[in-house]
C-alpha positions as CSV (number, residue, x, y, z in Angstrom):
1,X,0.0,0.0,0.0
2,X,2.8,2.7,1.0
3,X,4.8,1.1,-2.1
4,X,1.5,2.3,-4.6
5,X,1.0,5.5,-2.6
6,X,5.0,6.5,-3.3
7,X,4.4,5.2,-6.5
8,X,1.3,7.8,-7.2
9,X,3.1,10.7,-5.4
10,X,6.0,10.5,-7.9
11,X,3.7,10.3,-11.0
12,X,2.1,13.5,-9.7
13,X,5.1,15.1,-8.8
14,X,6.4,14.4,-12.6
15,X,3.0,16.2,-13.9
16,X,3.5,19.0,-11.7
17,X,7.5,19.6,-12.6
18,X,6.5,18.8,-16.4
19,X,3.7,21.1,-16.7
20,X,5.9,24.6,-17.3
21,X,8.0,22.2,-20.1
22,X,5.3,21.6,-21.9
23,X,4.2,25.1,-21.3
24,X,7.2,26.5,-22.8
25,X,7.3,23.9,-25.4
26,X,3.8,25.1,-26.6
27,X,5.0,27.9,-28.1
28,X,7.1,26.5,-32.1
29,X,3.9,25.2,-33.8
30,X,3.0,28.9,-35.0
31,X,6.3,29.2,-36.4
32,X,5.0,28.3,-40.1
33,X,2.3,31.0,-39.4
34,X,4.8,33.7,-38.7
35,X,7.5,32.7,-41.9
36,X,4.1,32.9,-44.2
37,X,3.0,36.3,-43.0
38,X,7.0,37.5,-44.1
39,X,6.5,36.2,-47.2
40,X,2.9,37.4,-47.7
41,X,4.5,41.1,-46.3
42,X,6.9,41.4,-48.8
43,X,6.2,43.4,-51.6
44,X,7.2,43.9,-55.4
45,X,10.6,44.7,-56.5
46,X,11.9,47.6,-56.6
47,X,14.0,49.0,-60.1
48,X,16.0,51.6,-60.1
49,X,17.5,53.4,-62.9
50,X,21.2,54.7,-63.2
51,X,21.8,57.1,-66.7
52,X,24.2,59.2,-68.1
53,X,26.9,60.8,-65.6
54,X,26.9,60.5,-62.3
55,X,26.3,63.7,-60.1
56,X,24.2,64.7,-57.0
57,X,21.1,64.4,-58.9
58,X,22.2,60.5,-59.0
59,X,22.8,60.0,-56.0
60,X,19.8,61.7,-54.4
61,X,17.6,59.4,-56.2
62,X,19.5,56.4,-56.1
63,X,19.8,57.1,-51.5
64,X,16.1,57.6,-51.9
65,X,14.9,54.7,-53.9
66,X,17.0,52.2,-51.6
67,X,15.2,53.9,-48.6
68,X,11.9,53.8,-50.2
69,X,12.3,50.5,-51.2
70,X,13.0,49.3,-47.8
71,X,9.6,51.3,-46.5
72,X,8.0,49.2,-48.9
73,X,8.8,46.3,-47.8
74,X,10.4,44.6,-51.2
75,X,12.6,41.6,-51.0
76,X,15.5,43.3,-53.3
77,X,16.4,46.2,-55.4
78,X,17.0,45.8,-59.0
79,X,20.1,48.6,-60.0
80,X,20.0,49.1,-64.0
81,X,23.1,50.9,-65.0
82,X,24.7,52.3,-68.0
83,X,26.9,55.5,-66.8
84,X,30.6,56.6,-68.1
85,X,31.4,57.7,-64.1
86,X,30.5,60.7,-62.3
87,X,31.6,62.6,-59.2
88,X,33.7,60.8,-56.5
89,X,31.3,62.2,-53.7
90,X,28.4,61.7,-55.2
91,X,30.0,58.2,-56.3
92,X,30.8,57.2,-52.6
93,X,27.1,58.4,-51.4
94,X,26.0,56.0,-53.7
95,X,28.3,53.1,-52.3
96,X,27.7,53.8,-48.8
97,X,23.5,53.6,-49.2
98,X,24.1,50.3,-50.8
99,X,26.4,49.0,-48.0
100,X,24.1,50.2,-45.6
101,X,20.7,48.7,-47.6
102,X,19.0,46.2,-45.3
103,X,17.7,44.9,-48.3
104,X,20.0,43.0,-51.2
105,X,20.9,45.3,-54.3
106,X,21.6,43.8,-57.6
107,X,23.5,45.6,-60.0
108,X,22.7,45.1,-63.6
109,X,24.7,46.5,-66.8
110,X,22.2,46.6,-69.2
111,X,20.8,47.0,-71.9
112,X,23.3,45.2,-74.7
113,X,25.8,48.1,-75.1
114,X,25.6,49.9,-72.2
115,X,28.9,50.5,-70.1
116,X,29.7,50.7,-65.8
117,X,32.8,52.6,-66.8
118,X,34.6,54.6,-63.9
119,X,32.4,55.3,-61.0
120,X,29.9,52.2,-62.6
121,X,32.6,49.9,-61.6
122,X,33.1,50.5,-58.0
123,X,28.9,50.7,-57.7
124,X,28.7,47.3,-59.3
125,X,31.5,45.8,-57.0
126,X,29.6,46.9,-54.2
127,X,26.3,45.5,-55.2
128,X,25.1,42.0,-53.4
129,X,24.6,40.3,-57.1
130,X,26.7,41.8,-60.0
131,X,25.0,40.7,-63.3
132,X,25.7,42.2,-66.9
133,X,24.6,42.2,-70.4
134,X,25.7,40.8,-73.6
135,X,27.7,43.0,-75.3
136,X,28.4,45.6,-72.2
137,X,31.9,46.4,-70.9
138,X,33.1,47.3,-67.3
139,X,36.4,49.2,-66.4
140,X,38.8,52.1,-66.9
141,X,38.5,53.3,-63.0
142,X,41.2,55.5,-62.8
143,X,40.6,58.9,-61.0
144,X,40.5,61.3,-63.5
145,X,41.8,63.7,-61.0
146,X,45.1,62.4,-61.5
147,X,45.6,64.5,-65.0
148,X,46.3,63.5,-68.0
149,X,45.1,60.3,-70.0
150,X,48.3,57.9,-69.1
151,X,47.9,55.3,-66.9
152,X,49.7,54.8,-63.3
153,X,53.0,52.6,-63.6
154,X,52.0,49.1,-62.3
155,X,52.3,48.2,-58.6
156,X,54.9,45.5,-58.9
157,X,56.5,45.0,-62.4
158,X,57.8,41.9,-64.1
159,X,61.6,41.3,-63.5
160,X,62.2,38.0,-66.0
161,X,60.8,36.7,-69.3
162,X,58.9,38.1,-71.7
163,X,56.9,40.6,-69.8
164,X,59.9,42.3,-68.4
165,X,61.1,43.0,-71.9
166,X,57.7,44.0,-72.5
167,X,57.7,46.5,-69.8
168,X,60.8,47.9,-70.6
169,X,60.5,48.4,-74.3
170,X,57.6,50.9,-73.4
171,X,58.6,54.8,-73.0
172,X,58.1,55.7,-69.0
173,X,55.2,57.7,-67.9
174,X,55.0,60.9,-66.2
175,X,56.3,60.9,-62.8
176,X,53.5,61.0,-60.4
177,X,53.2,63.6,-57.6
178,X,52.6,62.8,-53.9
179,X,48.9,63.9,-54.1
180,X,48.1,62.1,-57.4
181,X,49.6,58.8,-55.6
182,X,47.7,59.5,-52.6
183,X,44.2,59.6,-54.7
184,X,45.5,56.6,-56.7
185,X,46.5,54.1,-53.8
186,X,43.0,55.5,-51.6
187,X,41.1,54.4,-55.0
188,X,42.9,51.4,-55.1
189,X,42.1,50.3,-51.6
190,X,38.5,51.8,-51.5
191,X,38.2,49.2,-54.9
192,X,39.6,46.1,-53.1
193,X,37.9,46.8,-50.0
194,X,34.6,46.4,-51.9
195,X,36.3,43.6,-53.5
196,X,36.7,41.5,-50.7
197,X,33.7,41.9,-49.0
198,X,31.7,40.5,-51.7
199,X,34.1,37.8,-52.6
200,X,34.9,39.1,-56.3
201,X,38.0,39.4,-58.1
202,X,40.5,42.2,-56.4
203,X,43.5,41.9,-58.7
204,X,41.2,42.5,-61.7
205,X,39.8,45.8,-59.4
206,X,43.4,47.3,-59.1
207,X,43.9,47.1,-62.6
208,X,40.9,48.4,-63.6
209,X,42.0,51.8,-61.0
210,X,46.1,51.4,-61.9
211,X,45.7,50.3,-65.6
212,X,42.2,51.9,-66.6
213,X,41.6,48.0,-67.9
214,X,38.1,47.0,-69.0
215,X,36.3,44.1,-69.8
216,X,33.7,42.7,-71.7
217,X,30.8,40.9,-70.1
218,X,32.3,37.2,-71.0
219,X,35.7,37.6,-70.1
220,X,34.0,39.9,-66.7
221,X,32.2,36.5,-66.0
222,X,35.0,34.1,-66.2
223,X,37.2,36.2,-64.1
224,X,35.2,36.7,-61.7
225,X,34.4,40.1,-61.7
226,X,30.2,39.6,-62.3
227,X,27.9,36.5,-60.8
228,X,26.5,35.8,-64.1
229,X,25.3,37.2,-67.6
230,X,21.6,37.8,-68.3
231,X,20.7,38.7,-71.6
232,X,16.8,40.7,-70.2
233,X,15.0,41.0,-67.0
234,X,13.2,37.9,-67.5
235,X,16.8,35.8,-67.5
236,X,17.9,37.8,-64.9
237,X,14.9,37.1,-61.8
238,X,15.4,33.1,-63.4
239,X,18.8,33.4,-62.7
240,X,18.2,34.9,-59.2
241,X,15.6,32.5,-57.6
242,X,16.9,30.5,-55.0
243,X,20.5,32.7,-54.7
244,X,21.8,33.2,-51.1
245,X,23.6,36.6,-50.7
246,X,24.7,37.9,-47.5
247,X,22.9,41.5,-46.2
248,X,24.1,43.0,-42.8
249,X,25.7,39.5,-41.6
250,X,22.9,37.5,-42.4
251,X,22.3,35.5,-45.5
252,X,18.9,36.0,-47.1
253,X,17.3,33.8,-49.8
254,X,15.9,35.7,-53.0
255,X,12.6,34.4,-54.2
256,X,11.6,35.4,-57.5
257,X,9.0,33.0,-58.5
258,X,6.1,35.5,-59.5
259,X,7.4,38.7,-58.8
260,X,7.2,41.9,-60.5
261,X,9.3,44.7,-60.8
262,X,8.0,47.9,-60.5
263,X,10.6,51.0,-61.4
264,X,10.5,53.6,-59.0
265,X,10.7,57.5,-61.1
266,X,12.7,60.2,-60.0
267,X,10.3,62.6,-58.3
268,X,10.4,66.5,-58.8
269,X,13.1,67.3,-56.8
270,X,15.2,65.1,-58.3
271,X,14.2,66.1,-61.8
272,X,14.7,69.8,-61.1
273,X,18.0,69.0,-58.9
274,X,19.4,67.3,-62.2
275,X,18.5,70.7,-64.2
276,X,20.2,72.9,-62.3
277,X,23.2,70.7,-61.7
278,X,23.9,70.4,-65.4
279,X,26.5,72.2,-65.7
280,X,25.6,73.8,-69.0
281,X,22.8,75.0,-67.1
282,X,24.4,76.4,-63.9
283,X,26.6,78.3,-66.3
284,X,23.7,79.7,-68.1
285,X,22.3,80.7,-65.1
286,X,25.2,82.5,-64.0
287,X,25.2,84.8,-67.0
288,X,21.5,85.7,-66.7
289,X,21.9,86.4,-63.5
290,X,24.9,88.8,-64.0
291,X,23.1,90.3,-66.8
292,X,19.8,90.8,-64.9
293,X,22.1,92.6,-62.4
294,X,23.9,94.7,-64.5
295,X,20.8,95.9,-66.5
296,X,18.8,97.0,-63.0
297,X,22.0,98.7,-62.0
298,X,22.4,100.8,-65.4
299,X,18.6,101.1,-65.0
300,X,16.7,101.2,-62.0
301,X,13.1,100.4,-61.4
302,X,13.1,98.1,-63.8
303,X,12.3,95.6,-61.2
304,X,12.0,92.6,-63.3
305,X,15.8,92.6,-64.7
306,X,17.0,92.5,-61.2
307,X,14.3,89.8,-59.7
308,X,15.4,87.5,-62.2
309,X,19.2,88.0,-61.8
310,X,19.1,87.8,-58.3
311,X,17.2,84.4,-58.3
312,X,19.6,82.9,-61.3
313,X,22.3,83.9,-59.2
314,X,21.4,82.4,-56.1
315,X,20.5,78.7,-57.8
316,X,23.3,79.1,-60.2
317,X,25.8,79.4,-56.6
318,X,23.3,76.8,-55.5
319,X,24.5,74.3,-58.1
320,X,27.8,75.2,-58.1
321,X,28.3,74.3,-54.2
322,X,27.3,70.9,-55.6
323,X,29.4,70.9,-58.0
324,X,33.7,70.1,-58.6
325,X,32.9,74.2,-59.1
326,X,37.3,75.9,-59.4
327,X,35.9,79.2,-57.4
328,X,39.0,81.4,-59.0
329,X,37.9,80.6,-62.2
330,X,34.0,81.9,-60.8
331,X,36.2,84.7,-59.0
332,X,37.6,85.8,-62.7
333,X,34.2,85.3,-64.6
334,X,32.6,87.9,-62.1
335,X,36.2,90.2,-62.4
336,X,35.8,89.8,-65.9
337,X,31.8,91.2,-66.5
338,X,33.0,94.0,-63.9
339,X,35.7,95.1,-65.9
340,X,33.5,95.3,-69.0
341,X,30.4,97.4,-66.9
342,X,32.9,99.7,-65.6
343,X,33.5,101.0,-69.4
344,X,30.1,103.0,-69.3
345,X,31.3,104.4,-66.0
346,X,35.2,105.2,-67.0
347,X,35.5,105.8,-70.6
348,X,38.6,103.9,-71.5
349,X,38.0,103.6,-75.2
350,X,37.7,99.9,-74.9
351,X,40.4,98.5,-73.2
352,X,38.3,98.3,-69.9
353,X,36.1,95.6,-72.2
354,X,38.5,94.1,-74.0
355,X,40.5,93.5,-70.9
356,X,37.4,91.9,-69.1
357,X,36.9,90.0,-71.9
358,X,40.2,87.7,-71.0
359,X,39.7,86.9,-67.8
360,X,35.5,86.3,-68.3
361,X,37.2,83.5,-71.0
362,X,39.7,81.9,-68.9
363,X,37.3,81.7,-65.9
364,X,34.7,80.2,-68.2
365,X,37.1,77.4,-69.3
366,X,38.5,76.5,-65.1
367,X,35.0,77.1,-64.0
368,X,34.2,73.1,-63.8
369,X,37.5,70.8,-62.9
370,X,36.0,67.3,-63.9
371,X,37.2,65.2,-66.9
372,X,33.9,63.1,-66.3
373,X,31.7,63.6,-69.8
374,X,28.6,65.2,-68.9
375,X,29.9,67.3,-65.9
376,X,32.1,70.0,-67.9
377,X,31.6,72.8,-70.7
378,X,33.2,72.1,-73.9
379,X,36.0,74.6,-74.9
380,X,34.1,75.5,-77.9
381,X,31.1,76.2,-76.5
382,X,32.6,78.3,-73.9
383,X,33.8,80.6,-76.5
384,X,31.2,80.7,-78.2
385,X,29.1,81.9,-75.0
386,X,31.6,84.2,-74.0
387,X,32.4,85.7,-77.4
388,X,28.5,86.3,-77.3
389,X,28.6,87.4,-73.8
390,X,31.3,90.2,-74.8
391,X,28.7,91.6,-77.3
392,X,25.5,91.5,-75.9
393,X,27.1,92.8,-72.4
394,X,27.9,96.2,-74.0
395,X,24.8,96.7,-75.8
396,X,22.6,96.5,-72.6
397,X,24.5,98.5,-70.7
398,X,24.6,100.8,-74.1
399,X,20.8,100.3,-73.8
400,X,20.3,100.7,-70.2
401,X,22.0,104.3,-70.1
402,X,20.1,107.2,-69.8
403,X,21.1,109.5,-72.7
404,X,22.6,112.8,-71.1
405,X,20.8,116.1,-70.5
406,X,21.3,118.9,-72.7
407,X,20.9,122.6,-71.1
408,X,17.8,124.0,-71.6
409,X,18.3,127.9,-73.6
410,X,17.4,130.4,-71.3
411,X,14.8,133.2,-72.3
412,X,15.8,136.2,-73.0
413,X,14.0,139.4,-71.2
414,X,11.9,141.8,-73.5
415,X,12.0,145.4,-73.9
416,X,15.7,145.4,-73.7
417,X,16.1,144.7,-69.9
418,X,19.3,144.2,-68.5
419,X,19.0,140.2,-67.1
420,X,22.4,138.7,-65.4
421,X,22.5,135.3,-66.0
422,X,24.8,132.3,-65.8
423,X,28.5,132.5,-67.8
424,X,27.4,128.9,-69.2
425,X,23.4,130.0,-70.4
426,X,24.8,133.6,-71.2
427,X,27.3,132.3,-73.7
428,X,25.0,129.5,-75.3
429,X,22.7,132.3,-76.0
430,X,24.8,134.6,-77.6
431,X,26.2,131.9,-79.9
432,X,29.6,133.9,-79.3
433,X,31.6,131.5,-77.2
434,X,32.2,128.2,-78.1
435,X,35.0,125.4,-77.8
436,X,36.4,126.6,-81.2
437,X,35.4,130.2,-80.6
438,X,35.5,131.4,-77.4
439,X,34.1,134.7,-76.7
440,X,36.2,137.9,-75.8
441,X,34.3,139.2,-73.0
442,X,35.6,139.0,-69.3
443,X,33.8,135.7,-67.1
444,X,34.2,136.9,-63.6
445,X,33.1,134.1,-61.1
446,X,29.3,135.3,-60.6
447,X,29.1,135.5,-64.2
448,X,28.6,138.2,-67.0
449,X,25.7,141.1,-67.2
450,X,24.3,141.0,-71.3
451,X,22.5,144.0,-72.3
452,X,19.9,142.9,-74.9
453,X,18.3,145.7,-76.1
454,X,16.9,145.9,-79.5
């Protein structure tokens, strides 16, 4: 009997010590219901759009998309591309959204013929998925603010065979200066670093800075510079189901079965940001505003001539804060239209405008330091502008000035009365003193005493 009650009080006391397991044990069944309602969350993918040069415009709508895209709860972002380069800033804003992107970004050189030359390399190294085109190209990252069109000497020549005779048959290249090595060997790391964190081919990368080497999208693949080749969109979210990348030290799944992409616009900002930071445009702006200026100056009340100037000014200094803007070469544009006002003002019989002429051209040309196409004024179209500029200039300031006042004759008394008046209205009267005749009576200071009778 006490053997079956120590039996029962054991069973119970297993119940009672079991009961918070299987209380905490409860709990994993709903674990299906909670990896559907992720799935079900997630939305359609976002595209993105990368054209032409790269500049703040870019990279405004680029930082945004990735941010909207993440609001939006979509499982990737899709990165087309086809850009020459850009700005190094705006380059790096673009590389450190990415990075930061809790979402995977694939970058995507497309269509057939399009290029991620420059700055479009280093944005496609530091994409999750790198994916080209048939027919597209990648490379030639050198810094363009090195100078010049030669590439760097290599890091570590040959010193036997073939390649060191090579090497040495070649002419030597300009000697670098410490500041052109610094931006080269930062580019070079920055390009490896990206590199090696997505597991892609960093020797290739340094050439691509050192060398300015490029490569087709077959010889890209089997290097190991891209993930694969996809001739359209539809090859390329085949290609993608089931990939693992790794986002934020985590590796994520991409699922592509059924999903659409939907391409996300630039909004109004953006559009009008990449108006006035063409810089054709800023430039344009710079001379309306200087000629507004100078108009409401020669002519006040106007009103209209100087609203406008003022406002061009202020957006074209807008842009150019945004821009790899030389400020002397701004500095001698604004010496330059000076010089060429200050002729009305100081009648120098021309040199004044002539002389403002120079420095408004040479200020022109070093207003913009980029070699990136798209981001600088051509040196033909800056003289055109400028030798335009030195004509219209003249002729509204020529417009603008009030014509000078003449004396008015004075009246002469009737009935022969004696009238003093002034030596100047006394002698225009008279007709008798002029610059080639003057007259022979005596000017005292208070002037002369003309008896007009009869």
């Amino acid at each position: 009997m006490r053997a079956s009650l120590r039996a029962l009080a054991l069973v119970l006391a297993g119940l009672t010590a079991g009961a918070p397991a299987l209380a905490t044990a409860a709990p994993p069944p709903p674990a299906p219901a909670q990896a559907a309602s992720e799935t079900a969350a997630a939305g359609p993918v976002t595209g993105l759009e990368l054209r032409g040069a790269i500049g703040p415009a870019t990279a405004e709508y680029i930082v945004h998309g990735l941010h909207t895209a993440a609001a939006r709860g979509s499982p990737f972002v899709i990165l087309r591309m086809d850009t020459p380069g850009g700005l190094g800033s705006s380059m790096r804003r673009i590389i450190k959204a990415i990075l930061a992107s809790p979402i995977p970004v694939v970058g995507y050189v497309a269509p057939s013929g399009a290029r991620a030359a420059s700055a479009g390399t280093y944005i496609l190294y530091a994409c999750n998925v790198a994916v080209m085109a048939p027919a597209t190209n990648v490379g030639a990252a050198t810094p363009v603010t090195l100078g010049g069109s030669e590439p760097a000497p290599p890091a570590h020549p040959a010193k036997s065979g073939k390649s060191a005779q090579k090497a040495a048959a070649q002419p030597p290249g300009p000697r670098m200066t410490a500041e052109q090595r610094k931006v080269l060997n930062d580019s070079i790391a920055y390009i490896r670093s990206l590199a090696q964190l997505r597991g892609r081919n960093a020797h290739w990368a340094e050439q691509a800075v050192r060398g300015a080497a490029s490569l087709p999208a077959e010889d890209a693949l089997a290097r190991h510079v891209i993930d694969f080749i996809a001739p359209n969109l539809k090859s390329l979210l085949a290609q993608l189901n089931g990939r693992e990348v790794s986002v934020g030290g985590r590796e994520v799944r991409l699922d592509t079965a059924g999903v659409r992409v939907v391409w996300l616009k630039p909004g109004l900002r953006t559009r009008l940001l990449a108006v006035i930071t063409n810089p054709m445009i800023a430039y344009g702006l710079l001379l309306i505003g200087l000629g507004g200026l100078i108009f409401e100056a020669f002519h006040p009340g106007g009103v209209l001539p100087g609203v406008v100037g003022v406002i061009s000014l202020l957006v074209a200094l807008f842009a150019f804060q945004m821009l790899p803007t030389d400020f002397a070469g701004l500095a001698l544009i604004l010496v330059g239209a000076g010089m060429m006002a200050a002729e009305f003002f100081v009648p120098a019989y021309g040199s004044l405008s002539i002389g403002g002429l120079l420095p408004f051209l040479v200020g022109s040309l070093l207003l913009f330091d980029s070699g990136v196409p798209g981001l600088r004024i051509s040196r033909s179209l800056s003289g055109r502008v400028v030798t335009g500029w030195g004509g219209v200039l003249p002729s509204v300031v020529f417009i603008s000035t009030p014509a000078p006042s003449h004396p008015r004759s004075p009246r002469l008394p009737a009935g022969g009365q004696v009238a003093a008046v002034s030596r100047r209205d006394a002698c225009a009267a008279s007709g008798a003193c002029t610059p080639c005749n003057p007259c022979a009576r005596r000017h005292t200071r208070s002037g002369h005493e003309f008896d007009f009778a009869g």
